[in-house]
N, C-alpha and C positions, 0 to 999 in steps of 0.2 A: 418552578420552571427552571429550565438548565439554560445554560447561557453555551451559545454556540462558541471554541477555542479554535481560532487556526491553529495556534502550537501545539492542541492535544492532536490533532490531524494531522499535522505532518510531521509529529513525533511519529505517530503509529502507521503512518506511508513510509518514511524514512526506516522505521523496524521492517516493516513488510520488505521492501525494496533491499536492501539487506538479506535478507533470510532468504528469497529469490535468486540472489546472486549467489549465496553459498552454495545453495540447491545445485543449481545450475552448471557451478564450477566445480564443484565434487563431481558432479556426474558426467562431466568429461575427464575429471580426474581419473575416474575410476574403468574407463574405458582402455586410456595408455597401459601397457602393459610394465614397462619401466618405465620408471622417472627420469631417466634418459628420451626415454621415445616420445613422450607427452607433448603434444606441439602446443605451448603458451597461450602463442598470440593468438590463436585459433579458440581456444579455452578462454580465456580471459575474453573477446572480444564475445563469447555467446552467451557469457552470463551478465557484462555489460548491458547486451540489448535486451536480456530476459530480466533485468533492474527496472529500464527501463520503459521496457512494457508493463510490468505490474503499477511505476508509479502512473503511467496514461489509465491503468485500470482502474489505478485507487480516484484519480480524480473524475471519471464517466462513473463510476458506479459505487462511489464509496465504500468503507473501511466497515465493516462487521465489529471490531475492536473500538471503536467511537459510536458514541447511543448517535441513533438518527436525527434526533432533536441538536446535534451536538452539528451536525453536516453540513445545517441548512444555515443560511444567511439569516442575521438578526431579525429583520423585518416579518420573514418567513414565520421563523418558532415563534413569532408575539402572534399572529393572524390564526394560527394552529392552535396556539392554546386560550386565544379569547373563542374558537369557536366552538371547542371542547365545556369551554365556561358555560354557553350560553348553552350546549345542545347536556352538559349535567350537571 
């Protein structure tokens, strides 16, 4: 049985969340035409909120990158796998 980690989870929200933001900030990077003309705060402020939409994502629908069993609340993965017990 796996034991459910908030740290492996919000490790890999915290990666995710990241990696969104790069996304997101490169690709208003890559719009300015000089590095002169790039408006910052406008840049910076849309990969902020595309962070944090991905971390609202990771907690409504969790992380792909953490096994399922790893997601759910203690109580949860024990009720799941006494019923897997019983049904093989």
């Amino acid at each position: 049985m796996m034991k459910w980690s908030w740290k492996e989870f919000l490790i890999a929200m915290g990666i995710r969340a990241l990696r969104t933001f790069a996304q997101a900030f490169a690709g208003a990077l890559t719009v300015g035409a000089l590095w002169t003309e790039i408006q910052w705060i406008p840049a910076l402020s849309a990969a902020g909120v595309a962070a944090v939409y991905s971390i609202c994502m990771s907690l409504v629908t969790g992380l792909p990158e953490v096994p399922e069993a790893k997601q759910k609340p203690p109580a949860e993965a024990d009720e799941n796998t006494e019923e897997n017990d019983a049904n093989g």
